[in-house]
C-alpha positions as CSV (number, residue, x, y, z in Angstrom):
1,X,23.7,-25.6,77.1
2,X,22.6,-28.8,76.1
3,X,19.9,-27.3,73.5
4,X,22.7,-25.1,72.3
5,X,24.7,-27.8,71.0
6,X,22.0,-29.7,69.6
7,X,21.4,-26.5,67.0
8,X,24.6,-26.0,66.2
9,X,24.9,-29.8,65.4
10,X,21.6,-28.8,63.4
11,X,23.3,-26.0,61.8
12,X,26.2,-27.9,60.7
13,X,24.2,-30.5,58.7
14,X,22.7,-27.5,57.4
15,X,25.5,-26.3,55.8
16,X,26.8,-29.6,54.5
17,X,23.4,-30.1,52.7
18,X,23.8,-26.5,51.1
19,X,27.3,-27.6,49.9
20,X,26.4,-30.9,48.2
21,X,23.4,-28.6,46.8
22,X,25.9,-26.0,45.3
23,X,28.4,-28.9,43.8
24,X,25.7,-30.5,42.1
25,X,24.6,-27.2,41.0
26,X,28.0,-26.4,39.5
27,X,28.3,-29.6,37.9
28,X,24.9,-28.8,35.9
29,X,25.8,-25.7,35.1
30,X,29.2,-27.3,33.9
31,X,27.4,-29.6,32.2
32,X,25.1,-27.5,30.2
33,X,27.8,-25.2,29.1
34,X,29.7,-27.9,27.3
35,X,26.6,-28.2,25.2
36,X,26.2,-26.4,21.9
37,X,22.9,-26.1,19.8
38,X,25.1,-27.2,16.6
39,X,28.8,-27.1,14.9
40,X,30.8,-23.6,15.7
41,X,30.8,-22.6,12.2
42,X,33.6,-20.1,11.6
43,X,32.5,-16.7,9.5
44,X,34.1,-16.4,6.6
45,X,35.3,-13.2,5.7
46,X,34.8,-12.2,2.1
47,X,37.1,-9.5,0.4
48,X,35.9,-6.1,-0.7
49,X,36.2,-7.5,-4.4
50,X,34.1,-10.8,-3.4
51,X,31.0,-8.4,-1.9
52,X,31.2,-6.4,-4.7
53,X,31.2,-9.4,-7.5
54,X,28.1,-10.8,-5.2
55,X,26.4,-7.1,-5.0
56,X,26.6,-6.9,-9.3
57,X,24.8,-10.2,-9.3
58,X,22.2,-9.7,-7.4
59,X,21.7,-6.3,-8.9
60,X,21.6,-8.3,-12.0
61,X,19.2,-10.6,-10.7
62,X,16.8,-7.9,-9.5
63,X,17.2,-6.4,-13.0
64,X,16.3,-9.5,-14.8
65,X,13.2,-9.8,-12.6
66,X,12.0,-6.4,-13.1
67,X,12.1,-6.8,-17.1
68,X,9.6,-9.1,-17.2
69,X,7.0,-7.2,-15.2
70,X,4.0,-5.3,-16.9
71,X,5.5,-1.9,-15.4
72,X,9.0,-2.5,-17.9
73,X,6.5,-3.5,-21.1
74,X,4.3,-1.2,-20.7
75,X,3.3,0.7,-23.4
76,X,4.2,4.5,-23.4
77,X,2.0,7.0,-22.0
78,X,-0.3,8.9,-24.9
79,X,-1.3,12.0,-24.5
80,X,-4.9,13.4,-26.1
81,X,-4.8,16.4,-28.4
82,X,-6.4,19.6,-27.3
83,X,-9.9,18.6,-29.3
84,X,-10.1,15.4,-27.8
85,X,-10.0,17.2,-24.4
86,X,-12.6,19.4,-24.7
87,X,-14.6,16.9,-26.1
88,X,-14.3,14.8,-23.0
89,X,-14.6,17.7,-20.6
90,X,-17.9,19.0,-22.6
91,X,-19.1,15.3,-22.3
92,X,-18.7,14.9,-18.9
93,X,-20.1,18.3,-18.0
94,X,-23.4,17.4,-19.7
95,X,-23.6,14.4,-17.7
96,X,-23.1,16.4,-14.3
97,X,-25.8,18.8,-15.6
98,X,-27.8,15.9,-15.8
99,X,-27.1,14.7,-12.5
100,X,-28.1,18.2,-10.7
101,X,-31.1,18.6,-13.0
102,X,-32.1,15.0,-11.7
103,X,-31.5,16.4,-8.3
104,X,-33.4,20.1,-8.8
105,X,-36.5,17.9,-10.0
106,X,-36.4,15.9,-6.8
107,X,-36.1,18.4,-4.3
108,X,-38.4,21.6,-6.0
């Protein structure tokens, strides 16, 4: 009975150590919850005729921004005339005849 009482005894220090490690514990966790990363900023809330006012200027903006590129100045597109078509299309099939009478010569 003696060695009985000796764990017990054992057990009881046990649990005291386990409840100074859970109050120091809490008071980290305490601690760390108080902290914040920066000011709480409160959200402001903008009326429906504030987002619109914002949306219309930044439409604007993107407006502005898209003027000035190449694609708003370009010139308009030309179109060739009929002759000027079948001139290119008679060109380019002599080249191609070229081409596979380049190609006949090699392989015959």
């Amino acid at each position: 009975m003696a060695n009985l009482s000796g764990v017990v005894q054992q057990l009881k220090k046990e649990r005291d150590r386990a409840q100074e490690e859970v109050k120091r514990l809490g008071a980290a966790l305490a601690a760390l919850t108080g902290l914040r990363t920066g000011p709480a900023r409160k959200r402001r809330t903008l009326s429906a005729a504030a987002r619109r006012k914002m949306s219309l200027a930044q439409k604007a903006r993107w407006a502005r921004r898209t003027l000035g590129t190449e694609a708003a100045t370009a010139r308009p597109k030309r179109t060739l005339s009929a002759a000027a078509r079948r001139k290119i299309a008679a060109a380019q099939r002599a080249r191609w005849a070229k081409v596979r009478a380049k190609q006949r010569k090699k392989a015959g």
